[in-house]
C-alpha positions as CSV (number, residue, x, y, z in Angstrom):
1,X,-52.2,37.2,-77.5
2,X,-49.7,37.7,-80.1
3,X,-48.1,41.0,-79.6
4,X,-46.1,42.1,-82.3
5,X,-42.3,43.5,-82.1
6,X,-40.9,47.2,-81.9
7,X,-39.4,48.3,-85.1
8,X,-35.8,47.0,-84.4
9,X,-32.9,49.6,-85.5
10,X,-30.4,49.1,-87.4
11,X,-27.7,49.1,-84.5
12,X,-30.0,47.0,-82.2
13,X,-30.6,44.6,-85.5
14,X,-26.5,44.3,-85.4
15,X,-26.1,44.1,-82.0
16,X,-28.6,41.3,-82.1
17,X,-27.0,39.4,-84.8
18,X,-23.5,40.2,-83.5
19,X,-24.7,38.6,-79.8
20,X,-26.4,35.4,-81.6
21,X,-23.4,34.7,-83.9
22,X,-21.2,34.5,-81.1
23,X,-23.7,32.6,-79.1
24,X,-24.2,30.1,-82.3
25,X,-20.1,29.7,-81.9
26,X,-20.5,28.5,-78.5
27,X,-23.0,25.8,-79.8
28,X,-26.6,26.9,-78.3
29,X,-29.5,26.0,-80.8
30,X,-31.7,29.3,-82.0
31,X,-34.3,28.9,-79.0
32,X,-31.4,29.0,-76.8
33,X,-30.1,32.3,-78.9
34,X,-33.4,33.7,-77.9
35,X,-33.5,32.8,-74.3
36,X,-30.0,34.1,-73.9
37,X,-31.1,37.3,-74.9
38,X,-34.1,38.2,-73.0
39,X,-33.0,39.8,-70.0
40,X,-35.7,42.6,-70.5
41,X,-32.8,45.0,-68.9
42,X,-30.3,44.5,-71.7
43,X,-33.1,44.9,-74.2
44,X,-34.5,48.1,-72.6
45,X,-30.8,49.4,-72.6
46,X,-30.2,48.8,-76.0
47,X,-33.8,49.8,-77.5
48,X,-33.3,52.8,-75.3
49,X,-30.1,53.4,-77.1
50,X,-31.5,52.7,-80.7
51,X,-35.0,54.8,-80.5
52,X,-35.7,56.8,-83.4
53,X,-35.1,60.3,-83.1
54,X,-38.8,60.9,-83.4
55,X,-39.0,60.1,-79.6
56,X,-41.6,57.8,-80.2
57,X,-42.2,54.7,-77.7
58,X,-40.6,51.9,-77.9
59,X,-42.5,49.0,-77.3
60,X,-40.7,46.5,-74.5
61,X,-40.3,43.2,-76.2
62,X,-40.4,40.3,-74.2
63,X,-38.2,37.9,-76.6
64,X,-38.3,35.4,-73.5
65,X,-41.7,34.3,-73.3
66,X,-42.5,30.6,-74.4
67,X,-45.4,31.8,-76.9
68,X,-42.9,34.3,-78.9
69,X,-42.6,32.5,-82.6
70,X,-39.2,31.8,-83.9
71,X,-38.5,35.8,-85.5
72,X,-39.0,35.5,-89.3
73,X,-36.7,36.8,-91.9
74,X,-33.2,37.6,-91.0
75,X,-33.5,36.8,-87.4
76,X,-34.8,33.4,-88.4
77,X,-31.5,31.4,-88.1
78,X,-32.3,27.6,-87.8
79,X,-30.0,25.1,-85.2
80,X,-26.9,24.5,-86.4
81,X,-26.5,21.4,-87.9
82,X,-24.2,18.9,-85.3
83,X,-21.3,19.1,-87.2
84,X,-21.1,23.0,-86.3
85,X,-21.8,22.1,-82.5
86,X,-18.3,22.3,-81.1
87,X,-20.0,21.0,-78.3
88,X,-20.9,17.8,-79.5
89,X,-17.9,17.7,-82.8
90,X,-15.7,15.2,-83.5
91,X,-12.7,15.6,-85.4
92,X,-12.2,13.4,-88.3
93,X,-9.7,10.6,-87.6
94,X,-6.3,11.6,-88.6
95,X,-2.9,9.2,-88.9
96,X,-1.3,8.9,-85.9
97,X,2.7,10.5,-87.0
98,X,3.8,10.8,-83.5
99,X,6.8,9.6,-83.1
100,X,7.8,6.5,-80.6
101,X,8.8,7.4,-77.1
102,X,13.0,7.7,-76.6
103,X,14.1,8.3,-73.5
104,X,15.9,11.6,-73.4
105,X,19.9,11.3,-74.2
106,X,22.0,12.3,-71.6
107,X,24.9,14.2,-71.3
108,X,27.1,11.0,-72.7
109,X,24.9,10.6,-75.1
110,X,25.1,14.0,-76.6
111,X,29.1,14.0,-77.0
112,X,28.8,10.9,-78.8
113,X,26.2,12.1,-81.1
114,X,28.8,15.3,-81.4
115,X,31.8,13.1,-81.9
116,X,30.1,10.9,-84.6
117,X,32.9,11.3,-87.1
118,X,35.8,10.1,-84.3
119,X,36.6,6.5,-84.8
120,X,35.2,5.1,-81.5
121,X,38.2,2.9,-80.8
122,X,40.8,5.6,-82.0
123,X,43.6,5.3,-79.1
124,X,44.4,8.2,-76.9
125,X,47.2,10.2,-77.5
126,X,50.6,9.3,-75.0
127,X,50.4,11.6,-72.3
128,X,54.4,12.0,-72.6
129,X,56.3,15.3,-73.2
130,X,56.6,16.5,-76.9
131,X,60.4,16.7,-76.9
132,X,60.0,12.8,-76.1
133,X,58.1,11.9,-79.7
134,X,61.8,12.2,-81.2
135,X,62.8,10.2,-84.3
136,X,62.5,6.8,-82.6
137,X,61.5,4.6,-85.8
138,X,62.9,1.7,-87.3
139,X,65.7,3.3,-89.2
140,X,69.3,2.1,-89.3
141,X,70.2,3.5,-85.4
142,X,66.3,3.0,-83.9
143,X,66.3,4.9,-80.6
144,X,69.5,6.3,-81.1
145,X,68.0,8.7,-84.0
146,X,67.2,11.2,-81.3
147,X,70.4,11.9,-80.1
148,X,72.5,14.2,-81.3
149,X,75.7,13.4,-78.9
150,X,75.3,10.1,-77.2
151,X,78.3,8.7,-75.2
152,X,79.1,5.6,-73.0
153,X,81.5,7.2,-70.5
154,X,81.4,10.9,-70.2
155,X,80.3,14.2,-72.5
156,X,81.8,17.4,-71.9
157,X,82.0,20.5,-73.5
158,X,83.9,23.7,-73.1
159,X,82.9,26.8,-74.8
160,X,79.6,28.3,-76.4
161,X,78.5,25.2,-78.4
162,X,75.4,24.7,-79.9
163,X,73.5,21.8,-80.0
164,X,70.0,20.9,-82.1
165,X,69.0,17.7,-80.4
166,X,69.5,15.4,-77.4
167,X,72.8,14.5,-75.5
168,X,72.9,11.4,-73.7
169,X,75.2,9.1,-71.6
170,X,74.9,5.2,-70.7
171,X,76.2,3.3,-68.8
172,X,78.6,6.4,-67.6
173,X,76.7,9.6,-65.7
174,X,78.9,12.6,-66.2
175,X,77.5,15.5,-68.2
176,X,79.9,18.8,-67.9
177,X,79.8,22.0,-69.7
178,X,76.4,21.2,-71.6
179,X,74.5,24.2,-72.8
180,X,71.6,25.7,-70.9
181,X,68.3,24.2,-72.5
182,X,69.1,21.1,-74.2
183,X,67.5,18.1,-73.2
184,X,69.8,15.3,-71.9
185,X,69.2,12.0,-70.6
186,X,71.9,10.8,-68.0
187,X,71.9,7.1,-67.4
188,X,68.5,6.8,-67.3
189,X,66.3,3.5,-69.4
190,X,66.1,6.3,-72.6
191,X,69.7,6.7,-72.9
192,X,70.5,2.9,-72.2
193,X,68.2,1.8,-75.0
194,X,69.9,4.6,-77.2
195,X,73.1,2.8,-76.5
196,X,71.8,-0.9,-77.7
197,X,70.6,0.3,-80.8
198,X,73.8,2.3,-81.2
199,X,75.6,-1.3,-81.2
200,X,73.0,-2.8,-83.0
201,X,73.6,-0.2,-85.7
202,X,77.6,-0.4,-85.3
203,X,77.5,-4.0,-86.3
204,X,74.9,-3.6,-89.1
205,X,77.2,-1.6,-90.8
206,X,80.6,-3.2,-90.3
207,X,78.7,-6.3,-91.3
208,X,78.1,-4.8,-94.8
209,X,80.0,-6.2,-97.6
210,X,83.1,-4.0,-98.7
211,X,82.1,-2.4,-102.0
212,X,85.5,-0.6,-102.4
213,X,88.7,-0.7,-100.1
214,X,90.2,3.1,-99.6
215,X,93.2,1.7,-97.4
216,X,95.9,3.9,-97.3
217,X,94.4,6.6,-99.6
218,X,93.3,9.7,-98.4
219,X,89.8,10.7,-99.0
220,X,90.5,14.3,-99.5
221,X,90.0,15.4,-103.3
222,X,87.8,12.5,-104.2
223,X,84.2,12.5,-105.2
224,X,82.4,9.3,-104.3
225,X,78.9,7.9,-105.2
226,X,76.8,6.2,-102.6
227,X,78.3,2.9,-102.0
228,X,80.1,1.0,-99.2
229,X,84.0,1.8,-98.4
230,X,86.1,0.2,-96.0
231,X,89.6,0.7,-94.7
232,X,91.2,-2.0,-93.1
233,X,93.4,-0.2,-90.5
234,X,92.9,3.8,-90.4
235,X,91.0,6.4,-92.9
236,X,92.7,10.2,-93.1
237,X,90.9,13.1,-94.7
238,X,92.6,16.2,-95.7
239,X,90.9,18.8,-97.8
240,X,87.5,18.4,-99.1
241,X,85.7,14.7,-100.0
242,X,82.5,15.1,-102.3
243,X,79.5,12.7,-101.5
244,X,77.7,12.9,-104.9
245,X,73.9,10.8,-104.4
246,X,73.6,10.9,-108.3
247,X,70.0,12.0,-107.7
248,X,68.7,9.1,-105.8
249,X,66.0,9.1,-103.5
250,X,68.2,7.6,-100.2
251,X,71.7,7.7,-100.9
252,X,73.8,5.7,-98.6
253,X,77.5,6.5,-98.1
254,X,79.2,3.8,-94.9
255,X,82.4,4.3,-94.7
256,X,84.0,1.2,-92.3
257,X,87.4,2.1,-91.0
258,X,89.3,-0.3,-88.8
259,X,90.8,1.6,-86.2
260,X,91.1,5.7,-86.3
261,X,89.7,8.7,-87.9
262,X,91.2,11.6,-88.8
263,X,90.6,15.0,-90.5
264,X,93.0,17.6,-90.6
265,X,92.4,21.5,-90.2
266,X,89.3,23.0,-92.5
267,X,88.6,19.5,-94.0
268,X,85.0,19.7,-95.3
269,X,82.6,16.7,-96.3
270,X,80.7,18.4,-99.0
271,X,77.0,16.6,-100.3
272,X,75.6,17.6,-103.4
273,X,73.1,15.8,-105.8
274,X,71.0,14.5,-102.9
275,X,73.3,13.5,-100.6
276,X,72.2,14.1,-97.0
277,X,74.2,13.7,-93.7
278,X,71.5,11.4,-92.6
279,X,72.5,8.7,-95.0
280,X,76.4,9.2,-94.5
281,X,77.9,6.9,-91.8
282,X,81.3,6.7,-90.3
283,X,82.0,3.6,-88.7
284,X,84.9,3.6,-86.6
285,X,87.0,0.6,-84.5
286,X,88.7,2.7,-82.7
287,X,88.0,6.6,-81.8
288,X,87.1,9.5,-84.6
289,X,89.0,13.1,-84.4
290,X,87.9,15.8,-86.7
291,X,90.7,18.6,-86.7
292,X,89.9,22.2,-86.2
293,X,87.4,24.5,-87.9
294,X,86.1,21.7,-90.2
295,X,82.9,20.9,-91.7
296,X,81.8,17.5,-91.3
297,X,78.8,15.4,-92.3
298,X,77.2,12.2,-91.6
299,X,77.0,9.7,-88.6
300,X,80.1,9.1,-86.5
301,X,79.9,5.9,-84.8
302,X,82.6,4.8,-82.4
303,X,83.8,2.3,-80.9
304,X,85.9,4.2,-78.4
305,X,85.5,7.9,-78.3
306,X,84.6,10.9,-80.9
307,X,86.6,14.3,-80.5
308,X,85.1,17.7,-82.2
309,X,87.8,19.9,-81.9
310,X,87.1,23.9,-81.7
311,X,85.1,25.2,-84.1
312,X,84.1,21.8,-85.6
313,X,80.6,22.2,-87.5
314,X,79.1,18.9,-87.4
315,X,76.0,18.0,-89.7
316,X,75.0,14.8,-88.2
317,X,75.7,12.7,-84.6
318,X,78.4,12.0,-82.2
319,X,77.6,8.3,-81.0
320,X,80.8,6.7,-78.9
321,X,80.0,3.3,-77.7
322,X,82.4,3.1,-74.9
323,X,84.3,5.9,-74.6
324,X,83.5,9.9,-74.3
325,X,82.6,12.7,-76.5
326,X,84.9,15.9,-76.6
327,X,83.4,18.9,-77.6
328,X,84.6,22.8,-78.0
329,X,82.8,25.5,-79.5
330,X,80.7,23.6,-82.0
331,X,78.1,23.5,-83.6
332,X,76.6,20.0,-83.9
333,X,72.7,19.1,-85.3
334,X,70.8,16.3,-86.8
335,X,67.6,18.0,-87.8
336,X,68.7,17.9,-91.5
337,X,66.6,14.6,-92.3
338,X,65.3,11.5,-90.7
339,X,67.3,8.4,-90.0
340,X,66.5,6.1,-93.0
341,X,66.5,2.5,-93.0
342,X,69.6,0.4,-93.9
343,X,68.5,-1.2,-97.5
344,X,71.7,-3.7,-98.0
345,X,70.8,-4.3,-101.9
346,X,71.0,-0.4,-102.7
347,X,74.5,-0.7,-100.5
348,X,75.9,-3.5,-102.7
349,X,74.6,-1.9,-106.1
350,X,75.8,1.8,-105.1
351,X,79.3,0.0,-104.1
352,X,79.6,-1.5,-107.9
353,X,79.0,2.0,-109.4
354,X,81.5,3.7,-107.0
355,X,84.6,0.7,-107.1
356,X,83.9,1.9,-110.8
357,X,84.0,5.6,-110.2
358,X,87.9,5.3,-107.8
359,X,88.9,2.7,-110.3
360,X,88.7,5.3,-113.0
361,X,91.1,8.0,-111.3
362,X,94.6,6.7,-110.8
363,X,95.1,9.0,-108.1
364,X,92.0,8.0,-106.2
365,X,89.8,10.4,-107.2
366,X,87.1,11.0,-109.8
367,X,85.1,13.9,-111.7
């Protein structure tokens, strides 16, 4: 026999729809809802809870029992349709984006993904000392650049002198009086090699066609422009001799001299319009001797042997083939510019402009 329902209350009502909604998100149909609910305990606790304040019985409700209607109205809620049934849902089909399986980069592979800028065969840098990477290149004295004082025989110094560069000595061993600090290279493969370029260079330059002959005059009180001078037997320098480079990019001054050089006292070798001691070269037969307290530029390269007398400021090197190198409180550097190549053609065309320049000055000088 039908019995009908207890007034529900407002709570109860929301507790009831609150219970089935979350019941309906699990996926249970409405009869499920119902059986879900029927513990007759829970129902007695919450009617209890929800009686009017009249005091008036509540009626037990049996929601459970097979021959209870679906409840009309609000708490008629039909199934949910399958497509709400999480239970049985499907998701639509979606595009497969994953991406392919990589294996996982290792360590390696990381640094080259870091390093992706780096040429891959860029060669490793020489694991030499810095004060090795000298000017070595393929200018007029090749390995020899480097050295500041390079001798065959002996180098030896007395007195405080300073030197910017390397001293050296092949074939010969001896090293005597050489300031604390510089680098020197005593018969060892650097300084032999040193000493083959140095004759490489020595016959390069007496080679050289004679642009203007200077024997017997002395250079002091001329001004020369870059060309090649020779002197068959010895060249002698008293006062000052003016290298002008007329403003050219590598001026090149090669002075040959057949036997000796000499300066007196305070002779100076002064460069102006671009000249630079690294394109001067004093080529010598015999041995070079620059005279006290004077100031000297450009490459001496001996035959023999090359003397700096005291107080000598040398702006350039001290090469002797055979022979030693003399020093005494001096001051002797190369640093003032790299050794340039030898180009013959600007020799020969310089040489024309300055045989024009001495030819002009019946004394032997010019400007």
């Amino acid at each position: 026999m039908y019995e009908p329902h207890a007034p529900i209350g407002r709570a109860r009502r929301h507790l009831l729809l609150t219970s089935m909604a979350a019941l309906l998100a699990a996926g249970c149909g409405t009869r499920s809802i119902l059986g879900a609910v029927s513990d007759s305990d829970v129902l007695d606790a919450s009617m209890e809870a929800d009686a009017p304040e009249t005091g008036a019985d509540v009626a037990r409700t049996d929601l459970g029992r097979s021959d209870v209607p679906d409840v009309p109205g609000a708490l008629d809620v039909p199934d949910v349709p399958g497509a709400l049934d999480v239970a049985d849902a499907s998701l639509p089909d979606v595009v497969d984006v994953s991406l392919p399986d990589a294996p996982l980069a290792d360590a390696a592979d990381v640094r080259d993904v870091a390093l992706v800028d780096t040429p891959a065969d860029a060669p490793d840098a020489p694991d030499v000392p810095i004060i090795d990477a000298g000017p070595t290149g393929p200018g007029t004295l090749g390995s020899a650049a480097r050295f500041t004082i390079l001798a065959g025989s002996t180098v030896s110094n007395t007195g405080l002198s300073t030197i910017t560069g390397e001293v050296g000595v092949s074939p010969g061993l001896a090293l005597v009086g050489i300031p604390a600090g510089t680098v020197v290279h005593a018969g060892d493969p650097v300084a032999a090699l040193a000493q083959a370029d140095t004759t490489v260079a020595y016959n390069r330059l007496a080679g050289l066609p004679c642009g203007t002959a200077l024997t017997g005059r002395d250079l002091g009180g001329m001004t020369l422009s870059p060309g090649v001078y020779c002197f068959t037997s010895s060249a002698q320098l008293t006062g000052t001799l003016v290298l002008d480079g007329r403003g050219q990019a590598n001026p090149l001054f090669v002075f040959q001299v057949g036997s000796t050089l000499v300066t007196s006292n305070i002779s100076v070798v002064l460069l102006t319009n671009g000249a630079r001691s690294c394109g001067v070269y004093w080529q010598t037969g015999s041995s070079a001797t620059v005279g006290i307290g004077s100031n000297f530029s450009g490459n001496i390269i001996a035959l023999g042997s090359v003397t700096l007398t005291t107080g000598v400021t040398l702006h350039g090197r001290a090469l002797a083939r055979s022979g030693g190198v003399t020093m005494d409180t001096n001051s002797v550097s190369n640093a003032a510019c790299p050794d340039p190549a030898l180009p013959v053609a600007e020799a020969d065309a310089g040489a024309s402009d300055a045989a024009a320049d001495v030819a002009d000055a019946p004394d032997g000088s010019s400007g």
